[in-house]
N, C-alpha and C positions, 0 to 999 in steps of 0.2 A: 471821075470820082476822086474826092482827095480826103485821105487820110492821114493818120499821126498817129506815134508812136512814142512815149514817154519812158526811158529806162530811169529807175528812181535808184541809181548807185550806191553807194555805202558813200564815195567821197564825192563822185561827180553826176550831174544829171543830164543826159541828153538826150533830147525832142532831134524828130526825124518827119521831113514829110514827103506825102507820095503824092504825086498826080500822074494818074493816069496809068500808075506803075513806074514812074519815073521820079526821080529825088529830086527835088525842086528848094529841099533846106533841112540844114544841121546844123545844130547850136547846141551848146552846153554850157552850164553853172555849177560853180564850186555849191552842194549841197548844202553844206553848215549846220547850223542848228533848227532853221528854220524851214523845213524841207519844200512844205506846198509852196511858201514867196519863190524859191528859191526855181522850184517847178515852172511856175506860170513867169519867172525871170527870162529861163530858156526858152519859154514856150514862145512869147511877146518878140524873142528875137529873131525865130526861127518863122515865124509869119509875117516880121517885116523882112526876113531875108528873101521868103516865095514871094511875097510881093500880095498876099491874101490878109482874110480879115477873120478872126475868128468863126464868125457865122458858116464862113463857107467849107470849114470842117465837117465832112459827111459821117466821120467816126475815129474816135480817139482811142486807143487802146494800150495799158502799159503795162512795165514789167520789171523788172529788177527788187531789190531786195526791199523796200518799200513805195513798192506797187498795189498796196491795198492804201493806201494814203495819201493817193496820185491826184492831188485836182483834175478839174474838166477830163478824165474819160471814166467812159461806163463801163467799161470794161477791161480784164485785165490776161495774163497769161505768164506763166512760169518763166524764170531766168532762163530754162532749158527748153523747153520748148519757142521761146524767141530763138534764141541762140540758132537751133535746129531747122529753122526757121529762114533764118536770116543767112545763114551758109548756105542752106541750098538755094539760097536767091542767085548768089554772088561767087560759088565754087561748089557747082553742081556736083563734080567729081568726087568730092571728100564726103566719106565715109564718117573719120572720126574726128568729131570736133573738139580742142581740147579754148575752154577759155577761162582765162586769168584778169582778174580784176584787181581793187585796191585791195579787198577783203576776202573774195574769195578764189579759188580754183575750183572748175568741172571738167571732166572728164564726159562726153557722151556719144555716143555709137549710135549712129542713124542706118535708115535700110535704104540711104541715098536719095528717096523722096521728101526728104523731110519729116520723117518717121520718127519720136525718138524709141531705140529697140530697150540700150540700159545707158544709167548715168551716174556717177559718182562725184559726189561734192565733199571739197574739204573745206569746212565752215566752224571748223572747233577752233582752228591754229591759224592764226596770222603767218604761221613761216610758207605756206604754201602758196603766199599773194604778195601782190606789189608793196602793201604795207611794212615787206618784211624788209623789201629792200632802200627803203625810205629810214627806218629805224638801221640801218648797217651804216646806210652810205654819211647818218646825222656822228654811230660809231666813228667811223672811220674819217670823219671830218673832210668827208670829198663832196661837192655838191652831186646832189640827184643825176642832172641830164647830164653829168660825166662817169659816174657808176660804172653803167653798162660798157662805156669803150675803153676806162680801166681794167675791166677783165676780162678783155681782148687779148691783152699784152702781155697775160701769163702762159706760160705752156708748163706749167706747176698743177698737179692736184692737190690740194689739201684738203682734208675731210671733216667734215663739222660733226660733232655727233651730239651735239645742241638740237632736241626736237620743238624746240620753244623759242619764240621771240625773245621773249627775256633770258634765257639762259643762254643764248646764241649770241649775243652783246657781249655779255661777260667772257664767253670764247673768244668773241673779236679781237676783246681788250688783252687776253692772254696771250693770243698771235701777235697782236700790236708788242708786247711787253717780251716775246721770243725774237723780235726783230725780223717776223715774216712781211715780206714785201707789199704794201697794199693792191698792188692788183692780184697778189696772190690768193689774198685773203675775199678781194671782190668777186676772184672767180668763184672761189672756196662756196660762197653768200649764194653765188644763182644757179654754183653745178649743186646746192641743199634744194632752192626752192625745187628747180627742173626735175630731184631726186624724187619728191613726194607728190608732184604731179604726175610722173610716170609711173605710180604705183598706183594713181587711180586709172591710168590709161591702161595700163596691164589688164586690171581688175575687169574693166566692160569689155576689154578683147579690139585688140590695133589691127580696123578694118583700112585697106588705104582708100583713096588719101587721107592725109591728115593734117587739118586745119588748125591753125593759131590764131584764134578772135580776143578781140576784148584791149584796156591801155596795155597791160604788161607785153603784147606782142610788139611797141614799139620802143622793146628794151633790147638792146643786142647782145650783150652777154647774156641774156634769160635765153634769148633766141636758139643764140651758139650753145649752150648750155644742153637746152632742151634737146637740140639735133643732133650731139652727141651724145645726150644717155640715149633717144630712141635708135639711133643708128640707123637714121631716113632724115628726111629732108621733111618740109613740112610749107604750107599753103599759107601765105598771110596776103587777106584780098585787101584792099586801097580804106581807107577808116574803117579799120577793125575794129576799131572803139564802138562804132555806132553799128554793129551786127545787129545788138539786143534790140537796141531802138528800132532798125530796119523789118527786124523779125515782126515785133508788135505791130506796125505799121501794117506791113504784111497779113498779118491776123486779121485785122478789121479787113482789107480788102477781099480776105477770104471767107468772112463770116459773113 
């Protein structure tokens, strides 16, 4: 049997597929404006990467936050329950799954089967996702894939008390204009995000283990961030990006 799993992300999209229960292709597209081209973009590369033909797709399934507007699948499944889904495929172990995207943060507590028990999403505020750390690091005039290993190199806390993207820049700009250090102020940016993700983690109750799915887990200040406010260590399994997508996939072979 081969299935496919389409996560429709707020910035990226990526197609997953299974044979047999095995991963045979992962591919993803900058989402943009045009979401469906954008879909069947990833989809066209991820079946020439298995080396299949559309046809021989036995069922498609997707998910992510425009997953009702997924071309080619019929069917579809919540951010969280892929998620729920997709870790227990790939770290049976973990209990609570925490995952971070461009746009959003969840927080969810499984009963270890792949259950979800409760979950918490923060979908109002960009400071609690990777968008947030894109608008800091454009602040702080340091490119993106260096961000994270700038606030490494602080052992400084500083505390943001900015609950907003926007008004959390103009902080930046204030510390920039106090002469605090830029990694200071980088760690300041991911021990805020890690602050309001662990307050949804709190909220569903920190069963262990506990998992870090989704892009933002391959930020390493968010990382270090995050395993110092829980005060545990935490599970990041090999393309955590593609959980969601694996989850979906998942779905159709169990439906």
């Amino acid at each position: 049997m081969i299935t496919a799993g389409i996560d429709m992300g707020a910035k990226n999209i990526r197609v997953l597929i299974l044979k047999d229960g095995e991963v045979i292709a992962r591919a993803e597209h900058t989402a943009g404006f045009e979401t469906e081209e954008s879909a069947r973009a990833a989809f066209a590369k991820a079946l020439e990467q298995a080396g299949v033909t559309e046809d021989r797709i036995d069922k498609i399934v997707a998910t992510g936050a425009g997953r009702e507007s997924a071309p080619l699948a019929t069917e579809s499944v919540t951010d969280v329950g892929a998620a729920a889904r997709g870790a227990k495929e790939v770290l049976p172990q973990a209990h609570t799954i925490i995952d971070v995207g461009a746009e959003e943060g969840r927080a969810i507590k499984t009963d270890g089967n792949g259950k979800v028990m409760d979950f918490a999403v923060n979908e109002k505020c960009a400071a609690g996702a990777g968008s947030f750390t894109e608008a800091m690091s454009r602040a702080l005039e340091v490119p993106l894939e260096e961000f994270g290993t700038l606030s490494l190199k602080s052992t400084t806390s500083t505390p943001m008390n900015a609950q907003c993207a926007v008004f959390a820049e103009s902080e930046v700009v204030s510390l920039l204009h106090a002469k605090t250090p830029k990694k200071d102020i980088a760690r300041a940016v991911h021990d805020a995000i890690a602050d309001r993700i662990i307050s949804m983690v709190r909220r569903v109750g920190i069963e262990p283990e506990v998992a870090l799915i989704g892009a933002v887990s391959r930020n390493p200040g968010f990382v270090d961030s995050l395993k110092r406010g829980l005060e545990r260590d935490v599970f990041i399994p090999d393309d955590a990006e593609y959980i969601g997508a694996l989850g979906a996939a998942l779905v159709a072979v169990d439906g």
